[in-house]
ROZALO-67703 format. One line per field, with one value per residue: residue in three letters; x, y, z of N, C-alpha, C, CB in turn. Coordinates in steps of 0.2 Angstrom, whole numbers, plus 5000, padded with zeros to 4 digits. Glycine has a CB too. Layout:
BEGIN
residuo = c(Ala	...)
neast = c(X	...)
nnorth = c(Y	...)
nup = c(Z	...)
caeast = c(X	...)
canorth = c(Y	...)
caup = c(Z	...)
ceast = c(X	...)
cnorth = c(Y	...)
cup = c(Z	...)
cbeast = c(X	...)
cbnorth = c(Y	...)
cbup = c(Z	...)
This chain:
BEGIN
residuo = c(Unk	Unk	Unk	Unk	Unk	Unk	Unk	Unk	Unk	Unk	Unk	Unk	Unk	Unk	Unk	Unk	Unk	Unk	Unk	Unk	Unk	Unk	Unk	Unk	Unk	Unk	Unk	Unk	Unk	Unk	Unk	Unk	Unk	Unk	Unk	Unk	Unk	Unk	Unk	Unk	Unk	Unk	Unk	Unk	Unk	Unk	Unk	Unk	Unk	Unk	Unk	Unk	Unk	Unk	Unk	Unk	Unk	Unk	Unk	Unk	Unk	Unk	Unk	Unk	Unk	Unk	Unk	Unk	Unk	Unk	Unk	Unk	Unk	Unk	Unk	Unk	Unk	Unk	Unk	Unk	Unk	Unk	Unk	Unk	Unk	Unk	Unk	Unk	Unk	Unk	Unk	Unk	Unk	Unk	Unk	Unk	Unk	Unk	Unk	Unk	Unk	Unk	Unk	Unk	Unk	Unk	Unk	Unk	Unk	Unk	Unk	Unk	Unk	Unk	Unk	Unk	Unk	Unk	Unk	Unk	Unk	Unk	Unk	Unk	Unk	Unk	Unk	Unk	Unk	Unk	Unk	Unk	Unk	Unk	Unk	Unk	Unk	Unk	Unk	Unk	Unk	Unk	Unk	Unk	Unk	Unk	Unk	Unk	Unk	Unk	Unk	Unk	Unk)
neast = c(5004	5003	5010	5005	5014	5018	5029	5042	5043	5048	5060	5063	5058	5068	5079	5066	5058	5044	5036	5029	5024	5007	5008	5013	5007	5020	5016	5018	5012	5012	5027	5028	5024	5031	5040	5036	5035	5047	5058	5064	5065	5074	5076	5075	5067	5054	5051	5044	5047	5064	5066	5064	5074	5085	5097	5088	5078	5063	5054	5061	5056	5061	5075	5073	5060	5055	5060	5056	5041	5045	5036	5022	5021	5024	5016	5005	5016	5027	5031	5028	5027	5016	5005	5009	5011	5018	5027	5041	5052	5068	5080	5093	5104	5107	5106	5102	5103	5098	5094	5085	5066	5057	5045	5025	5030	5029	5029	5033	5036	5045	5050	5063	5066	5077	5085	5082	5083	5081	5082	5076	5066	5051	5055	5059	5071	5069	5080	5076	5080	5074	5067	5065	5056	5055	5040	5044	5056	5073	5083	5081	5074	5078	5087	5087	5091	5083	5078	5068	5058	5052	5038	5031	5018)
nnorth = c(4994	5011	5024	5042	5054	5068	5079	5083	5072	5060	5057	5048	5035	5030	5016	5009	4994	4993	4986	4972	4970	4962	4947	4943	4931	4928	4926	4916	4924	4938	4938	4940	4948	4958	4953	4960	4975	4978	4973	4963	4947	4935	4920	4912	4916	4917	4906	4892	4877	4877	4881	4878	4865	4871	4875	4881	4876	4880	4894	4910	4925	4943	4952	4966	4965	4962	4971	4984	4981	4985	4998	4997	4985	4991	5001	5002	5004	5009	5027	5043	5059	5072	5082	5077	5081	5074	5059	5057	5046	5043	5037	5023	5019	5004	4989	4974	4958	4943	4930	4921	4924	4914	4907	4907	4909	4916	4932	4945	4961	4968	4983	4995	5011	5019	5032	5048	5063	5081	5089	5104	5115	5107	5095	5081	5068	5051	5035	5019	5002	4989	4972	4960	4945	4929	4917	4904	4902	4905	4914	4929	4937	4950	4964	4980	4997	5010	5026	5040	5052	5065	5075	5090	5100)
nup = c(5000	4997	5006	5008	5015	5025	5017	5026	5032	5025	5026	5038	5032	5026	5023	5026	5022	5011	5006	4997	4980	4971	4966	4948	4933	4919	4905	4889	4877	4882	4884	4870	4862	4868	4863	4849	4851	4854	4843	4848	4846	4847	4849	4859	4867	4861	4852	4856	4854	4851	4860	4872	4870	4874	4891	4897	4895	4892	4885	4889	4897	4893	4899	4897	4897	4910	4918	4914	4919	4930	4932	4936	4942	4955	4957	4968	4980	4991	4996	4997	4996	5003	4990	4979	4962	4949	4945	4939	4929	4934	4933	4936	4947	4948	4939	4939	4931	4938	4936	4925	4919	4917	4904	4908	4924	4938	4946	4956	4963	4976	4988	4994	5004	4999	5000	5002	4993	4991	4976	4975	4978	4978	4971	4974	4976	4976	4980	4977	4983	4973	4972	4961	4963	4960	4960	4970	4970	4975	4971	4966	4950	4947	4954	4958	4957	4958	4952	4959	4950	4962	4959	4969	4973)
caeast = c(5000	5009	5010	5005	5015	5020	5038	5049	5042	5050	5067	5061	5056	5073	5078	5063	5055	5039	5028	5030	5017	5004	5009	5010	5011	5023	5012	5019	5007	5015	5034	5027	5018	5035	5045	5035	5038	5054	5060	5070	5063	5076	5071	5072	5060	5047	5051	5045	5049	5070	5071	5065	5082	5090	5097	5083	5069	5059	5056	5061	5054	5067	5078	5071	5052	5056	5063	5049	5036	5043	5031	5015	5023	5028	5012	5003	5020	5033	5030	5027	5025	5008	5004	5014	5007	5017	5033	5047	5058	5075	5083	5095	5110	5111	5101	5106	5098	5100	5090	5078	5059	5053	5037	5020	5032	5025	5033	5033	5042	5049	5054	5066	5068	5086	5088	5078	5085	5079	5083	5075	5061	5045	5056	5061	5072	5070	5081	5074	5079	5069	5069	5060	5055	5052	5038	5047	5064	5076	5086	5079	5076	5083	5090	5086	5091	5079	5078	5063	5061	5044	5036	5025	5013)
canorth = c(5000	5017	5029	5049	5057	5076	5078	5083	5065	5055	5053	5042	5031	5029	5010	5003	4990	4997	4980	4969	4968	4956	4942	4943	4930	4930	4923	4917	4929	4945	4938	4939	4956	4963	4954	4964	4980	4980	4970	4958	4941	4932	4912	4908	4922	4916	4899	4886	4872	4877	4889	4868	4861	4876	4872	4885	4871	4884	4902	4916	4934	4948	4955	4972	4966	4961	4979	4987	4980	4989	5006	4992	4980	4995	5006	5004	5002	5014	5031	5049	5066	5076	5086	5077	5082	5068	5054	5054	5040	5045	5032	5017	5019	5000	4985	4966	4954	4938	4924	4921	4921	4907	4906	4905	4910	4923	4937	4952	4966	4973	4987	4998	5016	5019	5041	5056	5071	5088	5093	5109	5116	5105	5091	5077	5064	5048	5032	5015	4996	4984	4966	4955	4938	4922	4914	4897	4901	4907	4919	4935	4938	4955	4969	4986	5005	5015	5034	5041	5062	5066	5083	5092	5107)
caup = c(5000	4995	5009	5007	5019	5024	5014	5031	5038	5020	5027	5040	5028	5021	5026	5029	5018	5009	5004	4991	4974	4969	4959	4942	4929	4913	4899	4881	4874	4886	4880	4859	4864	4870	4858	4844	4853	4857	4838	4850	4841	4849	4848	4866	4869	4856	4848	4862	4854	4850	4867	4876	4869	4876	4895	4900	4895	4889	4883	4894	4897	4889	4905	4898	4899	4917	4922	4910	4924	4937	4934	4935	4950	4962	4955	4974	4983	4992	5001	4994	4999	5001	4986	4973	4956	4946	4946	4934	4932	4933	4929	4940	4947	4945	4936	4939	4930	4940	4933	4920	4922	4913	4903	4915	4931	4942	4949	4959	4968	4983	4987	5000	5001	5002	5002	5000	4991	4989	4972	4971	4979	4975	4968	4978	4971	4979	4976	4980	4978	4970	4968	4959	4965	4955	4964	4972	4967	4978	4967	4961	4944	4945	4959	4956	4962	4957	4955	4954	4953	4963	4959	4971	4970)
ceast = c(5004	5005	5010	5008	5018	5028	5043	5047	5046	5057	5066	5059	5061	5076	5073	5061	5047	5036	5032	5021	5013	5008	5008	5013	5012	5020	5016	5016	5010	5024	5033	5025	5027	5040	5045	5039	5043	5059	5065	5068	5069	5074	5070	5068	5054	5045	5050	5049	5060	5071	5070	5070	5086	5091	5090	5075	5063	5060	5056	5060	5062	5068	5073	5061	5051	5056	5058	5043	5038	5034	5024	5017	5023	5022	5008	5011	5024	5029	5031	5024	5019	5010	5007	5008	5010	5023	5036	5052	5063	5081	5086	5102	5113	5107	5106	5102	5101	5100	5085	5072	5057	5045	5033	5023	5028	5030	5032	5037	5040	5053	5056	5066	5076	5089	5082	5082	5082	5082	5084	5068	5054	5046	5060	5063	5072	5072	5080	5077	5074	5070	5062	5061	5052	5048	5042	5054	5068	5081	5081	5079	5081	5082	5091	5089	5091	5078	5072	5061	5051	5042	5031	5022	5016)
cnorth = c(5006	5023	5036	5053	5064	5076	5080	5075	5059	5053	5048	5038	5028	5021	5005	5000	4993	4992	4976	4971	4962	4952	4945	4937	4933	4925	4923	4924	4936	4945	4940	4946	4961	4961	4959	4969	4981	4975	4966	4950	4937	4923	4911	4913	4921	4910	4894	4879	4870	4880	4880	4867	4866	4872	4877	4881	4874	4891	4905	4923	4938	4950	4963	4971	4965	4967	4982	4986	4983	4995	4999	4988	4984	5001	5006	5003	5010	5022	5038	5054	5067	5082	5084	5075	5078	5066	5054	5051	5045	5043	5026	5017	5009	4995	4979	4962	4945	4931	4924	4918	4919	4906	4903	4906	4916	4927	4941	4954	4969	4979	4992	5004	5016	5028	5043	5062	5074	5090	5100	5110	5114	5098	5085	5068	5056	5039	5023	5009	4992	4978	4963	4947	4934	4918	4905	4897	4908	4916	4924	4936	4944	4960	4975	4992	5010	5022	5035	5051	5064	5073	5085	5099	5113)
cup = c(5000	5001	5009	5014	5019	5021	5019	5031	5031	5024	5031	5038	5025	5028	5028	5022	5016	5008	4999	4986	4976	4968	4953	4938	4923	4908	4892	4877	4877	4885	4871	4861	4865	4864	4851	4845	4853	4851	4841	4850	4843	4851	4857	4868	4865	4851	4855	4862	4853	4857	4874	4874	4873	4886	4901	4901	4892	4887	4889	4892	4893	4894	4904	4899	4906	4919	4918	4914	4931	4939	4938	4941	4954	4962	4963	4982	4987	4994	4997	4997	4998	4995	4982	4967	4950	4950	4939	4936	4928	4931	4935	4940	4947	4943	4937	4936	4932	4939	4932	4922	4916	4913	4909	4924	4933	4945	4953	4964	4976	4983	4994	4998	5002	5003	4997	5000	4989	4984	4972	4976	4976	4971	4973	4974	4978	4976	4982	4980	4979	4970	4967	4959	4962	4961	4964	4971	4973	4978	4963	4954	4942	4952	4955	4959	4957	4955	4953	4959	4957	4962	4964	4972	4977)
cbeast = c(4995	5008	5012	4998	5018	5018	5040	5049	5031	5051	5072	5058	5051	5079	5081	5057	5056	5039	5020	5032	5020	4999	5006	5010	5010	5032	5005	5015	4998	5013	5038	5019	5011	5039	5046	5028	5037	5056	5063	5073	5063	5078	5076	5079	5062	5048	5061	5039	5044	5072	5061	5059	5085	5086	5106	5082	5066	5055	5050	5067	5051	5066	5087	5075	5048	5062	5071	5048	5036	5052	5028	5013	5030	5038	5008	4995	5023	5038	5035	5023	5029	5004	5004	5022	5007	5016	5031	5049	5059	5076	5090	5092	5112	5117	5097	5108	5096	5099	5090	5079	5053	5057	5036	5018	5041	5019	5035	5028	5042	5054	5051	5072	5064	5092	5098	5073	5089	5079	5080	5074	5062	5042	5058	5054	5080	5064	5090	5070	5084	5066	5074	5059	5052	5060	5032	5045	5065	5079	5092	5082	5070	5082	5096	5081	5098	5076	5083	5054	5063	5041	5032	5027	5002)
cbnorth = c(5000	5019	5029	5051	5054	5081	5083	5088	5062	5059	5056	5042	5034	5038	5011	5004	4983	5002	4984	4959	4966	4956	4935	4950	4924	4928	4925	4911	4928	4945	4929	4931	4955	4964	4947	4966	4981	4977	4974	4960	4942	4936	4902	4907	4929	4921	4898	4883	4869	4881	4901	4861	4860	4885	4872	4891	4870	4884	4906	4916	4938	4952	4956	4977	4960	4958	4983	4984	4973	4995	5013	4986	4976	4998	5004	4999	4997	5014	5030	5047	5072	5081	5090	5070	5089	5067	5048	5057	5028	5047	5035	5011	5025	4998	4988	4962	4955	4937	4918	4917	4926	4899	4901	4896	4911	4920	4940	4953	4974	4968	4989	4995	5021	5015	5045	5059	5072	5092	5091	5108	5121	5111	5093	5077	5066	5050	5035	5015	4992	4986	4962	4958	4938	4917	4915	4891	4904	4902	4915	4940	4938	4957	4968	4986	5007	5016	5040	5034	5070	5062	5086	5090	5106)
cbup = c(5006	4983	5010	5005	5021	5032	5008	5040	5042	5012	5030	5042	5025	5020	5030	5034	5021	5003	5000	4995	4965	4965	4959	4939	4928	4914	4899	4878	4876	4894	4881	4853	4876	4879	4855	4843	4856	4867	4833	4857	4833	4853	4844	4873	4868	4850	4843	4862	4849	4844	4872	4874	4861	4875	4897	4896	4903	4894	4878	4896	4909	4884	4904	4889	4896	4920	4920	4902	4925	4938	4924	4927	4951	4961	4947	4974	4980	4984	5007	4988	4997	5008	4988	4974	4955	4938	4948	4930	4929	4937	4925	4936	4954	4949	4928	4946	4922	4942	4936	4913	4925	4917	4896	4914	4933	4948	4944	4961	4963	4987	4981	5003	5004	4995	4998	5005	4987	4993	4970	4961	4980	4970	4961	4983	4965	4983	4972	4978	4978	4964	4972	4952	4970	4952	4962	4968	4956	4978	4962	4963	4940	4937	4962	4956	4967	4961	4953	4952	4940	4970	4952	4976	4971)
């Protein structure tokens, strides 16, 4: 559940753990969908029956369709000033991709705050990590740190 708080009280917030997402699964049909978009046709991403011989066993999601689910996985998560009029990502001071989510796995995020910076008067940069959890599996699909720029009126 995503916290609205008064923007002095955000630092406090720095270290703790903010929630985890739903689940979501990775469906064939949502790996061919991003392969379109993103012209990366790569077989183990779209070919079932050549990506099975592979030591993967199956098709795997595209690292960048994994990280491309943050905005939608973390969309009720994590802690935010009163009065913020939007959110822009800012980018990621680092991105790991650990191990592949394999067709029909399910996923979702976690996520920590880790600093609050004041920019600028009204803009509040705040850098988070994220990880994304392979349901049953130990190892993360991928470790994140965040930025994202928050505006407020």
């Amino acid at each position: 559940m995503r916290k609205i708080v008064p923007l002095r009280e955000l630092k406090d917030y720095v270290g703790q753990d903010l929630g985890c997402s739903e689940w979501l699964r990775i469906d064939q049909a949502r790996i061919d969908a991003f392969a379109e978009v993103s012209d990366d046709r790569q077989f183990v991403h779209v070919d079932p029956e050549r990506a099975g011989k592979t030591f993967f066993g199956s098709t795997i999601a595209h690292g960048f369709l994994t990280l491309s689910l943050l905005t939608h996985l973390t969309s009720d998560l994590g802690v935010v000033p009163e009065g913020m009029t939007m959110g822009i990502n800012y980018g990621f001071d680092k991105v790991r991709f650990l191990q592949p989510v394999k067709v029909n796995d399910e996923i979702r995020a976690c996520s920590k705050l880790l600093d609050v910076t004041e920019k600028q008067t009204g803009h509040v940069l705040l850098k988070s990590a994220v990880t994304i959890e392979i349901r049953g599996e130990t190892r993360p699909a991928l470790v994140a740190e965040w930025l994202g720029l928050v505006v407020t009126s």
